[in-house]
N, C-alpha and C positions, 0 to 999 in steps of 0.2 A: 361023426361027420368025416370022409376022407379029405385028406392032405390036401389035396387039388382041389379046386372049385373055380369054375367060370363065371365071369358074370353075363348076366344074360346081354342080347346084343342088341337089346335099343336102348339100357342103359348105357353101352360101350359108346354105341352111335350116336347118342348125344355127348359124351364125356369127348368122342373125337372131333366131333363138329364146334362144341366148344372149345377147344383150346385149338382149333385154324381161327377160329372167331378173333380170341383175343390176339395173336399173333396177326391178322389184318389190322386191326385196332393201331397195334401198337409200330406197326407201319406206316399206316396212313397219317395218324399223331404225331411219327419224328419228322416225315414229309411233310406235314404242312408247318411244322415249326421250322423248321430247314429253307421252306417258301417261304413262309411267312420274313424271318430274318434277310434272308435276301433280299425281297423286294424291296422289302423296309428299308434295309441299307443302300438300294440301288435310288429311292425315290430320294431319300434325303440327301445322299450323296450327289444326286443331280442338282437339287434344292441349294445345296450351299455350293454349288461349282456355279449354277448358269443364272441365281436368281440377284446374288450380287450383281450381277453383269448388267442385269436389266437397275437396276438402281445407279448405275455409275463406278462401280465396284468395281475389282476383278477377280479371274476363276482362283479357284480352291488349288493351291501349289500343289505341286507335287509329292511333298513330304505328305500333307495331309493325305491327299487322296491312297497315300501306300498306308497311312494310318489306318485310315476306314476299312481296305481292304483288308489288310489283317487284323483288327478286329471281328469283322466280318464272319474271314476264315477260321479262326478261333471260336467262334460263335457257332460257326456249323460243325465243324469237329467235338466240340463238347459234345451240343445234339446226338449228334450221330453215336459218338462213345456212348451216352449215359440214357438218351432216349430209345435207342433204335438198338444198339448192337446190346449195350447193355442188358435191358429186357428179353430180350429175345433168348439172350445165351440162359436167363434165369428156368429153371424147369415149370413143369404145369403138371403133378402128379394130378390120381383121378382124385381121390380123396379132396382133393382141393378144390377142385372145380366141382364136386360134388358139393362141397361148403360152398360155394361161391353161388349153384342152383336153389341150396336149400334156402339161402337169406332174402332171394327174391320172389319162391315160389313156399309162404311158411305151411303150406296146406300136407306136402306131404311128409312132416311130420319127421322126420331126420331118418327116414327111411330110406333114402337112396344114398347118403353118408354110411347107414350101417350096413347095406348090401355092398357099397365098394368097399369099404373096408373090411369085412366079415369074410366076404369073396376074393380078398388079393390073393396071389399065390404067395404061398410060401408060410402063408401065415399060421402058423401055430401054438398050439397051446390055452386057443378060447374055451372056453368051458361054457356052453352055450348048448339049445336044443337045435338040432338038424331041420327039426319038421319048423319052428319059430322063425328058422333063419329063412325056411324056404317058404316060409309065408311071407315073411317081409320082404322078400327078393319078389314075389311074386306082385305083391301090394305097391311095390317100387315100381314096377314095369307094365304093371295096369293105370299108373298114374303118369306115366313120363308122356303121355301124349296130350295130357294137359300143360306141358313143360313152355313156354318161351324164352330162348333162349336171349334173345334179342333184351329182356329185360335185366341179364345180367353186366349191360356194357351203360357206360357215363357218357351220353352225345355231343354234350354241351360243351367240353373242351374241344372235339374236335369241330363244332358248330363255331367255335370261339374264332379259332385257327382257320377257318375256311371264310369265316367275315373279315379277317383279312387278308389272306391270301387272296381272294376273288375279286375286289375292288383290285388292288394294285397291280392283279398280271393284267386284267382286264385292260385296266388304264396302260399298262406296259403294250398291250396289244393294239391298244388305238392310237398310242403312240409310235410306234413300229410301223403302222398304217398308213399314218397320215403324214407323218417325215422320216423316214427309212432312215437321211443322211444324219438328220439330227439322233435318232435314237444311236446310230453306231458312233457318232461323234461321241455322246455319251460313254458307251458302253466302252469304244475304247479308251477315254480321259480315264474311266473307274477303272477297268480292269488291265487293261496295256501301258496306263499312266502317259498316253498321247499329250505332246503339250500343243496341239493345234488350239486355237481359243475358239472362241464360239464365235460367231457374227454377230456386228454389231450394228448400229443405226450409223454411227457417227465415225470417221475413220481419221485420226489424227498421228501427226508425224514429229518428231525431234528434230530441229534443224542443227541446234548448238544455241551457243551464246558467243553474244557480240562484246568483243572488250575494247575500249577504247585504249587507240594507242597513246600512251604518253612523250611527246616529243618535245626536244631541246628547244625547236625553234618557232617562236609563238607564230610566225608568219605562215607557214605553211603545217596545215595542220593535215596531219595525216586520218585518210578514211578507219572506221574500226575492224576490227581484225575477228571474221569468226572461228569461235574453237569447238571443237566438237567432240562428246562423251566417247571416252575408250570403249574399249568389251564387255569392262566392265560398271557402266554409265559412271563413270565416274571423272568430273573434270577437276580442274585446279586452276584456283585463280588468287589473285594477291588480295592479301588483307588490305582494307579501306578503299577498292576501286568499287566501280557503281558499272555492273555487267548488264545485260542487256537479253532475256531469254526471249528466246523467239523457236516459234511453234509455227506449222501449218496442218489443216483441215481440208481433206479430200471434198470438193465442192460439188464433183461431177458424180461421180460412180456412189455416194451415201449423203448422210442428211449433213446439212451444215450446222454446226452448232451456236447458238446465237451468243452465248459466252463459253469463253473456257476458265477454269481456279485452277490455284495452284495451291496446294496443301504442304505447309514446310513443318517441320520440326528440326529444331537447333542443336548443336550439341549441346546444347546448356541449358536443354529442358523445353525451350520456347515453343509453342504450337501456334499456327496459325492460317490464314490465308487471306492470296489476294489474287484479283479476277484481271486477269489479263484485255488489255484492248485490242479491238479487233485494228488492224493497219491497211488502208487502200481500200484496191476491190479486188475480185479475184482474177487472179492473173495462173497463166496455165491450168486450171481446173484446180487450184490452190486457192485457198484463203488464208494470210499469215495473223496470227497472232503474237504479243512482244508482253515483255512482263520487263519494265523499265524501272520498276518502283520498289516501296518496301517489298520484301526484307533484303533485295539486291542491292539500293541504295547504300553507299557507306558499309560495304559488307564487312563484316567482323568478326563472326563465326563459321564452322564448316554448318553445315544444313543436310539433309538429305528431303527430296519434294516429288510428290507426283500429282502429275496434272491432270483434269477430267474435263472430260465434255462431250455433253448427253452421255450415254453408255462405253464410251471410249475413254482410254485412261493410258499414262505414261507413267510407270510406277517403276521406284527406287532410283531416281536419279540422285546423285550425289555431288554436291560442291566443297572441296575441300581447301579453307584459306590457309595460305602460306604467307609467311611475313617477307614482305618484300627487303631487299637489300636497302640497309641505310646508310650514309655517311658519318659518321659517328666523330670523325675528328680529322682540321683541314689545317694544314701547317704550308706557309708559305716561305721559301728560300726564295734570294736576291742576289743576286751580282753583278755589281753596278757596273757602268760601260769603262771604257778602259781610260779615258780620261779624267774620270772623278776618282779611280783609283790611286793609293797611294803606292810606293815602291816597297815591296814587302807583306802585301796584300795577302789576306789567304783567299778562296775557292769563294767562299759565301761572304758576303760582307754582312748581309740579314737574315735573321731566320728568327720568325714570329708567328704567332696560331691566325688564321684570321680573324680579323675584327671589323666590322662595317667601318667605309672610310678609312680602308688603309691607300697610301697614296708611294707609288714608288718611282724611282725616278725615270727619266725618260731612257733610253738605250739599254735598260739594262735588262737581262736574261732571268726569268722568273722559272722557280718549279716549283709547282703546288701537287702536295703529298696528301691522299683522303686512302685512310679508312673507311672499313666494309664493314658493316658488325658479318657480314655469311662474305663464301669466297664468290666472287665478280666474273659472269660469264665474259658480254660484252656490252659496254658502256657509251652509249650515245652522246657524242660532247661539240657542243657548239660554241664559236666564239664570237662576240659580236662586239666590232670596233664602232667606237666613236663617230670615227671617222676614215672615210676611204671602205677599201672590200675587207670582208670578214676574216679575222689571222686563220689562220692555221696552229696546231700545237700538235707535239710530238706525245702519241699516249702510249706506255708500256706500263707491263704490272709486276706483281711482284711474285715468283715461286708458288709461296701459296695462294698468290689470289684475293689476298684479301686487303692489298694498298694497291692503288693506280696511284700513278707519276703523270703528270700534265707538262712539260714542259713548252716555256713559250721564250722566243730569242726575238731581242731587239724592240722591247716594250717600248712604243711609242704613243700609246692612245690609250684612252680611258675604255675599258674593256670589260664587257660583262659574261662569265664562261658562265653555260650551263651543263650539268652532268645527268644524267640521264641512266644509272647504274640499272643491272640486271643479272639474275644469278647464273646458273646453269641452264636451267632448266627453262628459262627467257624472262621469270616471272620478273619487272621493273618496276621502279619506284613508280608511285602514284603521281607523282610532283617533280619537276626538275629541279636539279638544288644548285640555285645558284650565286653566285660569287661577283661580285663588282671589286675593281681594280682600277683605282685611279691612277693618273698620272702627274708627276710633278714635270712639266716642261722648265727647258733650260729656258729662261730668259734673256734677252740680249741684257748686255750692263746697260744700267742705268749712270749717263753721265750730266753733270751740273760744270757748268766752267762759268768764269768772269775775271775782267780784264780790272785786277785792282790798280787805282789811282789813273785812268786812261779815257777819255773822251772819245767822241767820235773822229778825230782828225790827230794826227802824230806828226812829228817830226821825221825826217828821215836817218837821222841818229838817237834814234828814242829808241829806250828797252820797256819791254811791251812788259809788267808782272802779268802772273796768270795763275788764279788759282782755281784747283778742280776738285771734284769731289763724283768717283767711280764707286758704285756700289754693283754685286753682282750674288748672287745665287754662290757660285762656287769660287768666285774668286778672278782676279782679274788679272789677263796675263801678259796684257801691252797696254799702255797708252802714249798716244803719240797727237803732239801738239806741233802744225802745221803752219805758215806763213806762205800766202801764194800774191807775190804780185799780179796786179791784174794786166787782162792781155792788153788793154787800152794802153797805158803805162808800157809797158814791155813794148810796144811797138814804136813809142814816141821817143824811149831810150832807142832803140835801135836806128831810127831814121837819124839821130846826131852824132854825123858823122863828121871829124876835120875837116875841115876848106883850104884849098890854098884863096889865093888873093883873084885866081879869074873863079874862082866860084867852080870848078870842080872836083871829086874825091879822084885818089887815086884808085886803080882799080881793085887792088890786093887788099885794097881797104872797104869796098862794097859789101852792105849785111847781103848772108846767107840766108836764101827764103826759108831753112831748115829749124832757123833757129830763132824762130818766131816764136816759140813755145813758151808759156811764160815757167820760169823757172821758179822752186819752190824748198825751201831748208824747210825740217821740223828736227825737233827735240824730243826726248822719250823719258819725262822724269819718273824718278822712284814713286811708288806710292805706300805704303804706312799703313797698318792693321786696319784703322780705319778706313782704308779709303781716299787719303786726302794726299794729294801733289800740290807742287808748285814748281813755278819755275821762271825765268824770267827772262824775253825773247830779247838780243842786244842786237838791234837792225844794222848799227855803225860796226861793231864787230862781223856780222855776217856777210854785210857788203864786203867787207876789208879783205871776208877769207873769201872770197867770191862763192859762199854759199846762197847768196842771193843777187839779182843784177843791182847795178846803181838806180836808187830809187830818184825819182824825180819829182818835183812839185808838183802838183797836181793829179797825181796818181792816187793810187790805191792798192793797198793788201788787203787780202782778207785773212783770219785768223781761226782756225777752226781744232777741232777737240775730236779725235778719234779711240774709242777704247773697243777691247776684242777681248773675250774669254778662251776658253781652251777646248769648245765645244768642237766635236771633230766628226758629228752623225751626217749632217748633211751641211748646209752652206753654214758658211763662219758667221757667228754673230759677231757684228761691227755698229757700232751706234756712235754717230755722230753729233755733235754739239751743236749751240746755233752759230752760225758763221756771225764774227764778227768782222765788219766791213771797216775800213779804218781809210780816213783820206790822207794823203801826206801834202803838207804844209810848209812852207817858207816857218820858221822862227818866231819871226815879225808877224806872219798870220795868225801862227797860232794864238801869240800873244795877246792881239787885236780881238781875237777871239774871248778868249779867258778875260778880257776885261767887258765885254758887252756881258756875260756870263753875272762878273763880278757887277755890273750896275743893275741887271734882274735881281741880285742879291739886295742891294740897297734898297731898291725900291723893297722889296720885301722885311725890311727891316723898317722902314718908314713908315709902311704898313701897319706892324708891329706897335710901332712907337704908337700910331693912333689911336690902335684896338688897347696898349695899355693908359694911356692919356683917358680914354672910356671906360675904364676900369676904373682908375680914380675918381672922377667923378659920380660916379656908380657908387661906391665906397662911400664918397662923402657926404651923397645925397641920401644914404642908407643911413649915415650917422646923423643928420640932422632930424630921419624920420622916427627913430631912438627917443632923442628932445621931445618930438610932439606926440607924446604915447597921447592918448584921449583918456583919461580917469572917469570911474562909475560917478555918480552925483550923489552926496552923501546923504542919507534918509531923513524927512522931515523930521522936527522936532515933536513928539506927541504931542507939547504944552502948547504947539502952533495949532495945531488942527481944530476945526469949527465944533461948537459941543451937536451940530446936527449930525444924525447917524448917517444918512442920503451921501452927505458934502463928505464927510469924513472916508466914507466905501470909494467914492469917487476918486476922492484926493491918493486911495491909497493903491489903486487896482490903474493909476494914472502914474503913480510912483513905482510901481510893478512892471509896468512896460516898458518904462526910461529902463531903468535897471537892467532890464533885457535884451533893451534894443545895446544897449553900452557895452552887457559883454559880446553881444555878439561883433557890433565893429571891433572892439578888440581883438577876438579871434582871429576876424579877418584881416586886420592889421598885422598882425604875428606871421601867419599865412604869408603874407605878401612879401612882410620882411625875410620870413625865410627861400621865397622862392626866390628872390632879389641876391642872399647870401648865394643861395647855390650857384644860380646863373654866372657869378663873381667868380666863386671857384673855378667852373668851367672855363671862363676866361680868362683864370690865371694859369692852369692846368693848358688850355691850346699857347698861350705866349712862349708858354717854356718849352715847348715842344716844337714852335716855330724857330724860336731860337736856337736851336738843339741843331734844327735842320741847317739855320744859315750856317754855324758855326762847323758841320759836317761839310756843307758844299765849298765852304773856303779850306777847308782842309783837302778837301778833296782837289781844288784848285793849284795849292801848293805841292799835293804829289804829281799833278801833270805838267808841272812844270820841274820835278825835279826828276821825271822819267822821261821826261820827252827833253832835256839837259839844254833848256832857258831860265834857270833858275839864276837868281839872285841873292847874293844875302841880305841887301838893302830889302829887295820886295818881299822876302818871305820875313825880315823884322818888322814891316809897315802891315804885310797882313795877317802874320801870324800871333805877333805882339802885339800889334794894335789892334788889330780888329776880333779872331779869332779868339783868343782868349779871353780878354776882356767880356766878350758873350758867354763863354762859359763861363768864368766867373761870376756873371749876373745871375746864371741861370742856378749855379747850386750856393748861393748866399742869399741874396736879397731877397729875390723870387722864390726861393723855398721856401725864404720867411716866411712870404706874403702871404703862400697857397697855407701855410700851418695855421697863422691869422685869423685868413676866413673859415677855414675848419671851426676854430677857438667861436668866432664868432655866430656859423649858427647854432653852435650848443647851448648856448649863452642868449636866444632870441626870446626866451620869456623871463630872462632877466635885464630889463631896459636900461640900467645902472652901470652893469658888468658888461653889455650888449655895446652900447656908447663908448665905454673905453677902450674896449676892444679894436673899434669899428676904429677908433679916432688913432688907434697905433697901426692898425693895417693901412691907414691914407699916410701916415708919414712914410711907411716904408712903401708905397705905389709910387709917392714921390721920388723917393730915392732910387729905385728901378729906372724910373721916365729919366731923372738925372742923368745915369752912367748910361743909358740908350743913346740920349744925346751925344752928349759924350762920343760914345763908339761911331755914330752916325758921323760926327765934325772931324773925327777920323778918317771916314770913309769918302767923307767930299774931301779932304787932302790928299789922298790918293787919285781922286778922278783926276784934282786939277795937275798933279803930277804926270798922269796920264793922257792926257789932252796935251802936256807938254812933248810927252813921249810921239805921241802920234804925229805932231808939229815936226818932230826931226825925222819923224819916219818919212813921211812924205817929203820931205828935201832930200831925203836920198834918195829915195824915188825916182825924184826929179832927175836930179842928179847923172841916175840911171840912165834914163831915157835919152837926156842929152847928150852922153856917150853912145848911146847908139845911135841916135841920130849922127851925131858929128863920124862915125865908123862909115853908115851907108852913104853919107857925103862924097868920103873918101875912095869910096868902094866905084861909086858912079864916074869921079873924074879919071880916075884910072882906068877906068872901059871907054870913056868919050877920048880918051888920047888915041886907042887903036881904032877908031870908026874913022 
């Protein structure tokens, strides 16, 4: 058979028809996979961008969406490499597509594989018959038109690939159709990465958040302040305030949302939500919403929240807490005003932490020192006085910022400072921290005066004693005790003026209406750690140095107590004493006086004697009731009693009640007696106490007579020795007996034996009390009638008096009736 060999050519022309065949095939196959992927990517891709949206969601970011697309792209480039370019580059010899005919058509018999092969060129070295080959070759191409080719390709993949490709462009085309804007919305969000959103029902806005301002001053409360999310939605607010979100919803131009949520997570894991209230009505085509409540309340961690409503949504907002500026530690300095200082004084006199109820004094210059735990932008500070308008204080800081200085000058009122710290960045305390400062005011001195051994009427050579007692806060820096005749007085001295004998002054000798004033001495005694002066006013001396006018009978001084500290803020503290008002008296008056005094005494000494005259008998009638104690009746004899059982029950249930009724009057008897004992005491206990007093007021009689210089040494032996002493003598001997007695005797009131004797030693010693009463009393009438004699000469001189003036005006008349 020759080298060369043809094959016939409707073998050829099937062998070329089939391999265009599968090269269409294998075209159409990469292309619908290639569609297929797309669509797919383009329907799902819409799916998770626009179907969240319709849920309340929102679209698909933008990382994703470049996600999908290069997946996408990736997914069509494989394709295309490994389905499309791949295959294609692969060869299609005949031989093979000869096998590929013979496997679907087994009828002819592998005859058209051994005609193309038998027949390649080139091929040599078969050992084979010529005439066999060219019968098979012939057998090959009498049969190739029974051939289909069509049954050598697999439809069903690309049947596979075309069920879906054809739904989805389909769907792609009636979407394109029916909203043009929305499909290119689409198309570019996926493949341009457009961040326009979709349209929505609902259209809701960020206003900010409402923070309440924290202010110093409770009175005027300032409105809340809104802040609003950076570029980056992100606000800052102080830890533990209670902020305020607030939202509005397009009313006009989309739907309104009947609620809006808010969806928080915490930094510290927390998830949750809560539904905002709607606020008013709508106002400008707005309707607001406010989120008041948890988790805003009491905020304490940062959060990030997005809010929804219907298909509208505000996503990644962010609140980040910041710890607000605290006071961490308040030290108060003092410098007290210049007059409670000492000489030698340093800058501070106090310097102490605060503590509730710290009190400082009045005048003096306060600095209060607070730490910052962060450094202090600026610090809202209020002061509020007591009383009067609100201080002022001087506030600087310190370099770093992280101490403010308060200064406050001339602390006069109890003061309550609030502070109101805030850092840089404006974030302030939640709370104002504040400080009460009381004050200690100076007080005026507190003065006590009295005029020891002095009545209401003096002599005019009498020295006044005077003692006082100044008590003050810081110390007391004058006192001045006073003597002012009165103007009555002072005018009646002045109108007596010498006379000649026709009765008038000369003229050089006529009072000055000038010096009508009444004129006034004081003294300025020492006072003593304690507090305590005295000093003693001499009227005879003062007249003498012409520190005061000639006093005259019938006049009056007054005497008064002035003391003053070293307070130097505003008006001087000056406090004065009660005026003591003081008459001046002839001698003889006074005397006359002191003795109607001294017979008030008697009588109350007569008194006295009564009320203990009543006491003895008390006493004694308490001892005789001792004697008649009542005794129980002593039990019948058994040998007595009737042998009847009846008479016997009788007799003894009759002996039972006696017996009963006995102790009981005894008890009551005991009772009696001792209430009898006490009442005794009591009236032993007031007699010594009365006497106590008479014995006080005659002493006190003999110092006004020995300051007011009418004293005697007979009168003050008849009252002092006889009467004064002798009281006190009674009062701590016999009468202290007496009162120890009845003590002795009601301890002793359930013993009737020891009770009796007792009682019968306290009546001797009542008696002996009434004795030496007497006694003092027949003293005391010796003296009246000494006195009654006194008054006897007083009044003849008197008299005396009178008839020399009379016999003067006699005189005065005939000598004026000689010039008529």
């Amino acid at each position: 058979m020759p080298a060369n060999r043809t094959l016939d050519p409707k073998l050829a022309s099937l062998l070329e028809n089939l391999r265009g065949r599968v090269r269409r095939y294998i075209v159409w196959d990469s292309v619908l996979a290639i569609a297929a992927v797309i669509l797919a990517a383009f329907w799902i891709g819409l799916a998770i961008d626009y179907l969240p949206v319709q849920l309340g969601g929102t679209e698909m970011p933008r990382l994703a969406r470049m996600l999908l697309l290069s997946v996408v792209a990736v997914a069509v480039i494989v394709i295309a490499a490994m389905m499309l370019i791949g295959r294609l580059r692969r060869p299609l010899p005949d031989d093979s597509l000869a096998l590929l005919v013979e496997r679907q058509h087994p009828s002819l018999g592998g005859r058209l594989v051994t005609a193309v092969q038998l027949n390649r060129p080139g091929r040599d070295g078969d050992s084979h018959s010529p005439d066999l080959l060219n019968h098979v070759h012939r057998e090959a191409a009498s049969a190739i038109d029974k051939v289909d080719p069509g049954k050598v390709f697999r439809w069903q993949p690309l049947a596979r690939k075309a069920m879906i490709v054809g739904p989805l462009a389909l769907m792609a085309i009636v979407f394109l159709a029916i909203s043009p804007q929305s499909f290119a919305r689409a198309a570019s969000r996926l493949t341009l990465f457009s961040d326009e959103p979709w349209p929505r029902r609902a259209h809701l806005e960020m206003v900010g958040i409402e923070l309440p301002i924290v202010s110093a001053d409770d009175v005027q409360v300032a409105p809340p302040a809104l802040l609003t999310f950076d570029d980056q939605r992100t606000i800052r607010l102080p830890r533990g305030s209670s902020p305020m979100l607030r939202i509005r919803a397009d009313a006009e131009t989309a739907e309104l949302p009947i609620v809006c949520t808010v969806y928080y997570r915490t930094d510290g894991g927390t998830r949750g939500q809560s539904n905002m209230r709607r606020v008013g009505r709508v106002s400008n085509g707005f309707q607001s919403f406010v989120l008041d409540g948890p988790p805003l309340s009491g905020l304490s961690e940062s959060m990030t929240f997005d809010v929804r409503g219907l298909d509208d949504r505000l996503d990644d907002f962010r609140i980040e807490t910041i710890t607000p500026p605290a006071l961490t530690e308040m030290k108060v300095s003092v410098r007290y005003a210049d007059y409670l200082r000492g000489p030698g004084s340093s800058e501070v006199d106090l310097e102490t932490d605060y503590q509730s109820g710290l009190r400082i004094s009045e005048g003096s210059d306060v600095t209060m020192l607070a730490k910052s735990s962060v450094p202090i932008g600026e610090t809202q500070v209020i002061l509020k006085s007591a009383v009067g308008e609100p201080k002022q204080g001087d506030l600087s800081y310190s370099d770093d910022r992280r101490e403010l200085r308060l200064r406050i000058d001339d602390f006069d009122a109890a003061t309550t400072v609030s502070l109101v710290p805030a850092d840089a960045d404006g974030i302030s305390a939640q709370a104002p921290y504040r400080y009460f400062l009381g004050v200690v005011l100076d007080e005026p001195p507190e003065l006590q005066m009295r005029l020891a051994g002095i009545g209401n009427a003096v002599t005019a050579i009498a020295k006044i004693p005077v003692q006082a007692v100044v008590v003050d806060d810081y110390g007391v820096e004058q006192l001045t005790i006073s003597v002012t005749p009165s103007a009555e007085a002072t005018d009646e001295s002045d109108e007596e003026n010498p006379e000649d004998e026709t009765g008038d002054a000369p003229d050089d000798e006529k009072p000055n209406a000038d010096d009508n004033a009444p004129q006034s001495a004081s003294v300025q005694p020492r006072l003593d750690r304690e507090g305590n002066a005295s000093a003693e006013l001499d009227l005879r001396d003062w007249s003498s140095e012409g520190r005061l006018p000639e006093l005259i009978p019938g006049g009056a001084i007054s005497v008064i107590g002035e003391a003053s500290d070293r307070y130097d803020l505003a008006e001087r503290h000056l406090t004065r004493s009660e005026v003591f008002r003081l008459e001046i008296v002839t001698p003889e008056d006074l005397l006359a006086r002191l003795e109607r005094r001294e017979l008030g005494l008697r009588a109350r000494l007569e008194q006295t004697i009564d009320e203990t005259r009543n006491l003895r008998d008390t006493l004694n009638l308490l001892r005789r009731g001792f004697d008649d104690v009542v005794e129980p009746d002593p039990e019948p004899d058994a040998a007595s009693l009737e042998p009847d059982a009846a008479d016997a029950a009788a007799t003894a249930a009759k002996a039972a009640r006696d017996k009963q009724e006995a102790a009981v009057e005894q008890t009551r008897q005991k009772q009696v007696r001792r209430l009898r004992t006490q009442q005794s005491g009591l009236q032993a206990n007031k007699t010594a106490e009365e006497l106590s007093g008479i014995a006080t007021s005659l002493d006190d009689l003999l110092m006004e007579m020995v300051n007011n210089r009418v004293d005697s040494v007979d009168r003050q032996e008849r009252i002092g020795e006889g009467v004064r002493d002798p009281l006190r003598a009674i009062v701590d001997d016999p009468l202290t007996r007496l009162r120890q007695q009845i003590v002795d005797i009601e301890r002793s009131v359930d013993d009737s034996a020891l009770a009796t004797e007792k009682t019968a030693l306290a009546v001797d010693t009542a008696d002996d009390v009434l004795l030496q009463l007497i006694a003092v009393l027949d003293k005391m009438l010796d003296l009246e009638s000494y006195n009654e004699i006194l008054d006897i000469v007083r009044e003849l001189i008197d008299d005396q008096g009178k008839l020399l003036d009379d016999t003067k005006s006699e005189r005065k008349k005939r000598v004026l009736n000689l010039f008529d």
